[in-house]
C-alpha positions as CSV (number, residue, x, y, z in Angstrom):
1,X,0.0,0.0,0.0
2,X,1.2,3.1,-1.0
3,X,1.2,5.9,1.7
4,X,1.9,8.8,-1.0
5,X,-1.7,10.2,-0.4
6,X,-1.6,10.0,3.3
7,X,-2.8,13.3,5.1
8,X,0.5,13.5,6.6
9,X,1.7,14.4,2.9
10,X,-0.5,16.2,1.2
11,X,0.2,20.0,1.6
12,X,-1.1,21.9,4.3
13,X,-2.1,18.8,6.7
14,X,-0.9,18.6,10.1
15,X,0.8,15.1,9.9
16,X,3.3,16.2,12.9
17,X,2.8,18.6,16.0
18,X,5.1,19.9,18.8
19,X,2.9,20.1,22.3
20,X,4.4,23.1,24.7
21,X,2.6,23.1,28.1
22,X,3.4,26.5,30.3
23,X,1.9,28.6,33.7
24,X,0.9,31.9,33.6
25,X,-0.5,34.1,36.3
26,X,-3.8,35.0,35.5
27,X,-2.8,38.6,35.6
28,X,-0.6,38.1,32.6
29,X,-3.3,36.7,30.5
30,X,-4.2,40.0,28.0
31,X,-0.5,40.2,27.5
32,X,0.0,36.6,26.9
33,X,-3.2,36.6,24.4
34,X,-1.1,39.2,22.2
35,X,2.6,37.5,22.5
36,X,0.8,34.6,21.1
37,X,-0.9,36.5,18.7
38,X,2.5,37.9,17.3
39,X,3.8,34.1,17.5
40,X,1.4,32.6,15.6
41,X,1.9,35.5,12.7
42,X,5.6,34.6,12.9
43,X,5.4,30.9,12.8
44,X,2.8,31.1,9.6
45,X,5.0,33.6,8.0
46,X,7.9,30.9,8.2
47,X,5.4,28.0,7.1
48,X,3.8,26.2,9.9
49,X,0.8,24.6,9.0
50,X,-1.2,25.6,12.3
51,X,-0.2,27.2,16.0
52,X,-3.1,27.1,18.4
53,X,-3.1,27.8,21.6
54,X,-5.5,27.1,24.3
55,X,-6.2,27.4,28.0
56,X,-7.0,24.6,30.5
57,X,-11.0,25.1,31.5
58,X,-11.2,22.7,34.1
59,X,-9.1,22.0,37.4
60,X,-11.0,18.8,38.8
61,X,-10.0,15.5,38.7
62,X,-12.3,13.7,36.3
63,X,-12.6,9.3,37.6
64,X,-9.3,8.4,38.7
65,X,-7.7,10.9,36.0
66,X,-5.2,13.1,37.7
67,X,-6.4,16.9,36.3
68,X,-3.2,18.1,34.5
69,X,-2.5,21.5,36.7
70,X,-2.3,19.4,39.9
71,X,0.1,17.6,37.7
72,X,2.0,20.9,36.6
73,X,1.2,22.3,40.2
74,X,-0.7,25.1,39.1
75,X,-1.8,27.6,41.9
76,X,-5.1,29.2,41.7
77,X,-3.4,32.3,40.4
78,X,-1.8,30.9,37.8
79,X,-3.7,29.8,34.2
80,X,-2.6,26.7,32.8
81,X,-1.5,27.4,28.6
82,X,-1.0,24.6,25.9
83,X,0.2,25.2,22.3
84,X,0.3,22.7,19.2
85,X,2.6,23.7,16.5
86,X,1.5,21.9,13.7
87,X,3.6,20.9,10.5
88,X,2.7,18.5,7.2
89,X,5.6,15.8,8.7
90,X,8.7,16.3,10.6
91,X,10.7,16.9,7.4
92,X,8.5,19.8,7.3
93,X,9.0,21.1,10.7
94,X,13.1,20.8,9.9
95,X,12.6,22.7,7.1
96,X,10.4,25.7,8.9
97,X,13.3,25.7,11.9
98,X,15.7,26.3,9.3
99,X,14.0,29.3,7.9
100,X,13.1,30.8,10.8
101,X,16.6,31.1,12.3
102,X,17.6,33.8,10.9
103,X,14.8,36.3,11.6
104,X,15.4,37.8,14.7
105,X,12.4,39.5,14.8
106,X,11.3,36.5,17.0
107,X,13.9,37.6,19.9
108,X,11.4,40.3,21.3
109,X,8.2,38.5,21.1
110,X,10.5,35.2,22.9
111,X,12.0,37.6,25.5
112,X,8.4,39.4,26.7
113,X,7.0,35.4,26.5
114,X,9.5,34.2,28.7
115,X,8.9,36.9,31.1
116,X,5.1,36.7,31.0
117,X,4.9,32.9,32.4
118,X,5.9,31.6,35.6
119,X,9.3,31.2,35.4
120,X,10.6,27.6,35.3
121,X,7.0,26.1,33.9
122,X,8.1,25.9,30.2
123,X,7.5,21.9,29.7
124,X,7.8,20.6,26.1
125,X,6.2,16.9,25.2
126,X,8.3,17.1,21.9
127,X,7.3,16.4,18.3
128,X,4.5,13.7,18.0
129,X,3.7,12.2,14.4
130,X,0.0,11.1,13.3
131,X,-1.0,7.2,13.2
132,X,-2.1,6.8,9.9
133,X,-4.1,3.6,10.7
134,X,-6.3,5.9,13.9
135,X,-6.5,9.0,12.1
């Protein structure tokens, strides 16, 4: 079988993602809204096929699920952030890390988004690549 027409290769599918889990205090969160506004303009600029970002809704324990900002050991001041950068396969995503070094533009937007979370909360699950058979 011939996997040339998978939706991990056809252009503009999101065959491969990079999860980045973070804490911000709640105070931070109009600021944070924008610096991931400027991000996602940079990282579609330079190719990536998608950059969402989201915020956790619920802090309860669902069964015997462990909620993930108990796991990330959230306070109540602090909102729990998750972004998927999405690319068609990881060739792609080499490809869109080797354009994007040399615009520096990206150094401001990463300094004030560094500054805007809690400091040391900056977990990243890696790149993750879709199961054709599942999806």
């Amino acid at each position: 079988m011939s996997n040339t027409n998978t939706s991990s290769n056809q252009k503009g599918s999101r065959g491969h993602i990079e999860i980045f889990l973070y804490r911000a205090p709640k105070k931070n969160h109009d600021e944070m809204v924008q610096v991931n506004i400027q991000s996602k303009d940079f990282f579609t600029r330079h190719g990536a096929s998608g950059f969402e970002v989201f915020s956790l809704e619920n802090r309860e324990n669902v069964m015997e699920f462990v909620n993930l900002s108990k796991t990330i050991s959230a306070s109540e001041e602090e909102e729990v952030w998750l972004e998927i950068q999405s690319y068609r396969n990881a060739e792609h995503m080499k490809e869109f890390t080797a354009r994007m070094q040399g615009d520096k533009s990206i150094e401001p937007i990463y300094k004030r988004f560094m500054e805007l979370i809690t400091p040391g909360s900056m977990v990243t699950f890696g790149g993750f690549n879709r199961i054709e058979e599942i999806s």
